[in-house]
N, C-alpha and C positions, 0 to 999 in steps of 0.2 A: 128380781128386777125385771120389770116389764120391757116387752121392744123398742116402746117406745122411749122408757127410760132411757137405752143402752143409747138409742137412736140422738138423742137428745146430748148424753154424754160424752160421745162420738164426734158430733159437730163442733160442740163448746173443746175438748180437745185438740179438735185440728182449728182453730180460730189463733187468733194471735192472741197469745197467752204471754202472760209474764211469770218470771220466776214464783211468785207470792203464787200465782193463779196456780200453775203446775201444783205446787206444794200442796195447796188446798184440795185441789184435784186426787191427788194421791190418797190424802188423809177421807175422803168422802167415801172413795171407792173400799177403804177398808174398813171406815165405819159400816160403808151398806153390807160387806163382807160377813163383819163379826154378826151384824143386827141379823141376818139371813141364816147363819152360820147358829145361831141363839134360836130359831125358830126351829130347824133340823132338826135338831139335838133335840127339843120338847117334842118333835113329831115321834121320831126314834122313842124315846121315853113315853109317849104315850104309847104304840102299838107293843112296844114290851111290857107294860103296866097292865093294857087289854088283855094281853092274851095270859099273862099268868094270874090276874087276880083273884079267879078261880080257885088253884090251889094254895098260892099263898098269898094270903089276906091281905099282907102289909105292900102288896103291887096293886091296890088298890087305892093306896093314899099316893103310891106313884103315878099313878093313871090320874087323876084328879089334882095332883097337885101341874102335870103334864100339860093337861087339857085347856087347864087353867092360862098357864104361858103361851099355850097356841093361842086361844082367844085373847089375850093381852097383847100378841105381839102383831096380832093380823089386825087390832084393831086400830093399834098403834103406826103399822105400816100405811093404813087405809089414813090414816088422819093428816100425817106425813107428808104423803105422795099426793092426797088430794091438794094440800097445796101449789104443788109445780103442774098436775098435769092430772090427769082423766085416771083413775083405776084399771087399768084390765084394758084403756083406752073404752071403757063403758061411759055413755053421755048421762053420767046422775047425778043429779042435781048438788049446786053446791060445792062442786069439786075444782081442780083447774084455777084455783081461786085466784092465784096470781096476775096468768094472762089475760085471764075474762075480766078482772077488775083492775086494773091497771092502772087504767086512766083513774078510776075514783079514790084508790089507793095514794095516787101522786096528788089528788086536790085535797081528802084528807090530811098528808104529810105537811102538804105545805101553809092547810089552815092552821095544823100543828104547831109550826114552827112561828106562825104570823103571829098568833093569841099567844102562845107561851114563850119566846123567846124573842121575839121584834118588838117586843112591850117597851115604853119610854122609861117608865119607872126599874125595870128590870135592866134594862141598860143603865140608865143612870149610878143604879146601886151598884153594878159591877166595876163598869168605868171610876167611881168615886172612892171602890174597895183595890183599885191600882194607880200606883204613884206612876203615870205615864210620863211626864215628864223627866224627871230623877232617873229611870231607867233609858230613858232615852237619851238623856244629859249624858249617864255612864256610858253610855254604848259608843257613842259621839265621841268621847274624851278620847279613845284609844287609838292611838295614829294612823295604825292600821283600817277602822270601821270612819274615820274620815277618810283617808285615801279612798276607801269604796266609792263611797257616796261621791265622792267628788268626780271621780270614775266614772260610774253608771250617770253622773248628772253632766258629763263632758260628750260621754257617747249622745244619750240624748239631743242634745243639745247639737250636737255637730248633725246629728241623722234632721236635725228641724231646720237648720242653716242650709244644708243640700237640699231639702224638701221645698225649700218655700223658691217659689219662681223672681227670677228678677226683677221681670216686667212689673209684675204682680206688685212686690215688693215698691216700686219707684211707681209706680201707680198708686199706693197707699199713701207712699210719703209725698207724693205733687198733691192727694187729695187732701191730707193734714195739712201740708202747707198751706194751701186756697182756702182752706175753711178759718184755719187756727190764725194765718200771717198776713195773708194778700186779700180778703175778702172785709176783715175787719178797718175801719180807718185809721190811721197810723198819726192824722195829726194830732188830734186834741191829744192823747197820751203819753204822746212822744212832747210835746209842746206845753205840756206839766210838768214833766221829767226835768226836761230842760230846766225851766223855771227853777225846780227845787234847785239843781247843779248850782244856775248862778245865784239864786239867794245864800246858797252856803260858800260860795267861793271854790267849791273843788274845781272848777274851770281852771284855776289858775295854774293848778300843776300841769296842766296840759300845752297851757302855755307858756312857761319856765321849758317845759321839755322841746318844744318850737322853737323858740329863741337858741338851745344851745344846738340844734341840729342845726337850724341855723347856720349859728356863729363856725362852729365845727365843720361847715361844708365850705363856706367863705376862707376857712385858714388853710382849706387845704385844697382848694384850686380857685387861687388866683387868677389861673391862666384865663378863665372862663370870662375874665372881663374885658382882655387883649380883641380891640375892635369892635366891641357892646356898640359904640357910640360913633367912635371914631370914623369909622367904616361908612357912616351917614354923612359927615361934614364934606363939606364940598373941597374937591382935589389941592384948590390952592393953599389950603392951610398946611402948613411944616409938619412934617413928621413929628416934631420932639414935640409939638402943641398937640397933636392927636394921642401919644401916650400918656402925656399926662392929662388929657379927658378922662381917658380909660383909667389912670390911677386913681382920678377923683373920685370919681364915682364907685372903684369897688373901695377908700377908703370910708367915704359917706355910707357904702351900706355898711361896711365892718363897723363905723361907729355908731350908726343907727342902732344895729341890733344890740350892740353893749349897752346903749343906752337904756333899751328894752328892758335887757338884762339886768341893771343896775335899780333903776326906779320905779320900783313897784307902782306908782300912781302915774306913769307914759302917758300921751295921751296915744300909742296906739295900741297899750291896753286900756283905756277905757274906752277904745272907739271897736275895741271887740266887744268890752263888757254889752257895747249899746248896741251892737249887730245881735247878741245871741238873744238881749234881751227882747229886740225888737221881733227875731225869729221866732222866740219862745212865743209872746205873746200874737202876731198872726197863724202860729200850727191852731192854739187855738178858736182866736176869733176872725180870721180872715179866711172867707172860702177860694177865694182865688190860689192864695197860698198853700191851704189846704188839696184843693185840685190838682195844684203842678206836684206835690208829693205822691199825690195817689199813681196820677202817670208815670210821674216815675219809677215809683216800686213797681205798677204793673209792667212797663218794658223791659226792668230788671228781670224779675221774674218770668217773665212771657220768654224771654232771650233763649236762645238755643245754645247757647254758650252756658247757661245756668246750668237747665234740666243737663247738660252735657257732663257738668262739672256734679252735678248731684247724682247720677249714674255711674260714674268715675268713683267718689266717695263712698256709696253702698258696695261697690263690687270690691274697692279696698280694704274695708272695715270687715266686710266679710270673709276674705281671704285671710286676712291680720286674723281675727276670732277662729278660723279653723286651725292656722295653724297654732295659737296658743293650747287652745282646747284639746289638740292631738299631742301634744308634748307634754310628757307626766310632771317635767321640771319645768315647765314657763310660769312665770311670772302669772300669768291668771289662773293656773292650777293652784301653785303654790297659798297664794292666797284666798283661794275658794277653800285647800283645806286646811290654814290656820285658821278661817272666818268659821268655818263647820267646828273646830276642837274650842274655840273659843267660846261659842253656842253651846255646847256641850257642858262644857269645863261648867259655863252660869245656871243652866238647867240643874245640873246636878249641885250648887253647894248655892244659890239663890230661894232661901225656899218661899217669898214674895214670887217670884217668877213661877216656879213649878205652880203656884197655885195659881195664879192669871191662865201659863198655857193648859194644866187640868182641866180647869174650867170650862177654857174655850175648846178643847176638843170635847168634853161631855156633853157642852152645848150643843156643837155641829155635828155630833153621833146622836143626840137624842132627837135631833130637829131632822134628821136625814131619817131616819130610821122612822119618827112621826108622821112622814109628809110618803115616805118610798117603799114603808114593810110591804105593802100589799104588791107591788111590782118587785120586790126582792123574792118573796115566797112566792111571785107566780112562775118565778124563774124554776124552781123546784118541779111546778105542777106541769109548766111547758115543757120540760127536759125529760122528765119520766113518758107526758104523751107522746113525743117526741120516738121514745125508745120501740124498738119492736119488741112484740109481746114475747116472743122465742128466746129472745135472746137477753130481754129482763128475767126472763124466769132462770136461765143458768145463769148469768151473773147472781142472784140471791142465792141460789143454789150452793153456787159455789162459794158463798160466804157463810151461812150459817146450814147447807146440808150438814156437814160432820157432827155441831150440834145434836141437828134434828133428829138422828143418827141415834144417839144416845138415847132418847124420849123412847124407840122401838125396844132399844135393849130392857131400858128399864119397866116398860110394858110387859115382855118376856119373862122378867124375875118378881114383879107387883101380880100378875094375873096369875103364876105360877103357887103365889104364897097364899093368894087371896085365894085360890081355887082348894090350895089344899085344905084352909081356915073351913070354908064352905063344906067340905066333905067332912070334916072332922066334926064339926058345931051340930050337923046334921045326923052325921054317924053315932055320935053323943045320944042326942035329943031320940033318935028312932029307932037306937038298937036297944 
């Protein structure tokens, strides 16, 4: 192992590691261990091979079969190491391959990924080879994986209701109101509406329910007519003549409105029918009439009593929505996750459904993936440039060094066999 190896190994050790990282760690250092440890032993074997082959012969297929593993394994070491980092820290070319090529390594990867695997067709065939729906239905059904989602979609949900500002808020809705309610004309559509109401007669329930509030409000405070009238007559008229003004007249209205009530053709129901008819038809064709509506809405609306009362409303509803959202049993959990098991429950045994939503997600994964692979896989190419070149090369390192590890060893025992083949083919052929 070179200094700069140890140097390297050193840093990436004392870095924040994770258990997996350590473990790897370990397992490299004993691969470089044995692959070092495998090179020895061939040196050892060769200079004992040298020095007796002399007298006995067959230390000569030792020396050769020796030599063989040394040259296998230095070259294998050299193939290895040039990967991560310089040989001997010698600048020859080629070497280093990692940090020097980094960047092009990451734009490779990620044209990799763009051509072969962000393909529409290769998506499609995948997405269409999974029942996502069905799986998703079953996953759903389990009361448990609604609670979740209903869960993570409460939290959400409450962190967007604190995020969004008030003002904010009552500024969007003054602004949809003025575009969507107050800025449109209110007569002609309101003054067709109308129209239809009294062609079809639904007015009339309205006025059946008039009439008994009415009659209902009359039986139950008479009082209210004591001095109506009377109270205006001049002083000299008798008392008992002044109450019975005042009886007249709340008997006259008490009979009026029965009358109301009794005879569907009144005339002062038909002298309503003829006021709405009359109103229906100028919202439409009378601008004057049209005019005094528009004023109107807009001082309703302009009023600081409105916006006051629509400020009131948003800060209520959003109160009300936290605290349901925050309570795992309220009433809008509850039902967000029967409405989630019930989605579920139809995905999974709907198989019309599961093929509409298959469909539509293969669609908006092939149309996503058609319009965005090249921004998806530049995220690859960006992340790797991104990376310092020192500290790419120990993360690789430390994920397939142990590997590369083995590639020395078995250099060691290939050069070893092949060296001794050589000596022997030769020894054959020249002796």
């Amino acid at each position: 192992m070179t200094g700069m190896a140890r140097t390297a190994l050193a840093d990436t050790s004392s870095g924040l590691l994770t258990d997996a990282d350590r473990e790897r760690l370990r397992g490299l250092r004993r691969m470089k261990a044995v692959a070092l440890g495998a090179l020895l032993f061939m040196a050892v074997l060769f200079v004992v091979g040298f020095a007796l082959q002399e007298r006995v012969h067959a230390f000569a297929y030792v020396r050769a079969a020796a030599e063989g593993g040394m040259v296998g394994a230095l070259a294998d070491w050299f193939a290895v190491t040039a990967l991560f980092r310089r040989p001997l820290g010698l600048p020859i070319p080629h070497t280093a391959i990692i940090p020097t090529r980094k960047d092009e390594i990451g734009r490779n990867l990620g044209e990799f990924v763009e051509t072969n695997f962000l393909e529409a067709n290769v998506v499609r065939a995948k997405l269409a080879s999974t029942p996502i729906a069905a799986r998703l239905g079953a996953w759903l059904r389990t009361p448990e994986h609604a609670e979740r989602v209903a869960s993570e979609g409460a939290a959400m949900a409450q962190g967007v209701l604190r995020a969004l500002s008030d003002d904010d808020v009552q500024d969007v809705i003054e602004s949809l109101a003025r575009e969507h309610l107050i800025e449109p004309g209110w007569g002609e559509p309101l003054g067709s509406w109308l129209e239809r109401v009294i062609d079809t007669e639904a007015h009339h329930g309205a006025v059946d329910l008039a009439a008994e509030t009415v009659a209902a409000w009359l039986d139950a405070n008479p009082s209210a007519f004591e001095g109506l009238v009377s109270r205006r007559l001049p002083s000299w008229v008798p008392s008992v003549a002044q109450r019975l003004v005042d009886h007249t007249v709340y008997n006259e209205a008490v009979a009026f409105v029965g009358a109301v009530q009794a005879d569907p053709a009144h005339p002062a129901r038909r002298a309503i029918d003829g006021y709405l008819s009359r109103l229906a038809h100028n919202l439409q064709h009378d601008e004057p009439t049209r005019a005094r509506l528009e004023q109107a809405k807009a001082t309703l609306f302009d009023s600081p009593g409105i916006r006051r009362l629509a400020a009131e409303a948003w800060g209520t509803a959003k109160q009300g929505l936290l605290r349901e959202l925050d309570q795992p049993a309220s009433a809008l959990r509850t039902r967000l996750r029967d409405a989630l098991a019930e989605v579920g429950a139809r995905l999974e045994d709907e198989p019309s459904l599961q093929a509409r939503v298959d469909t539509w997600v293969t669609d908006a994964a092939v149309f996503l993936v058609g319009r965005y692979r090249h921004d998806i896989a530049s995220l690859i190419t960006d992340t790797v440039e991104r990376w310092d070149p020192q500290e790419t090369t120990e993360k690789i390192e430390l994920m397939v060094g142990r590997d590369l590890q083995y590639i020395r060893l078995n250099g060691t025992v290939v050069g070893a066999l092949a060296g001794l083949v050589i000596f022997t083919i030769a020894h054959a052929v020249l002796g």
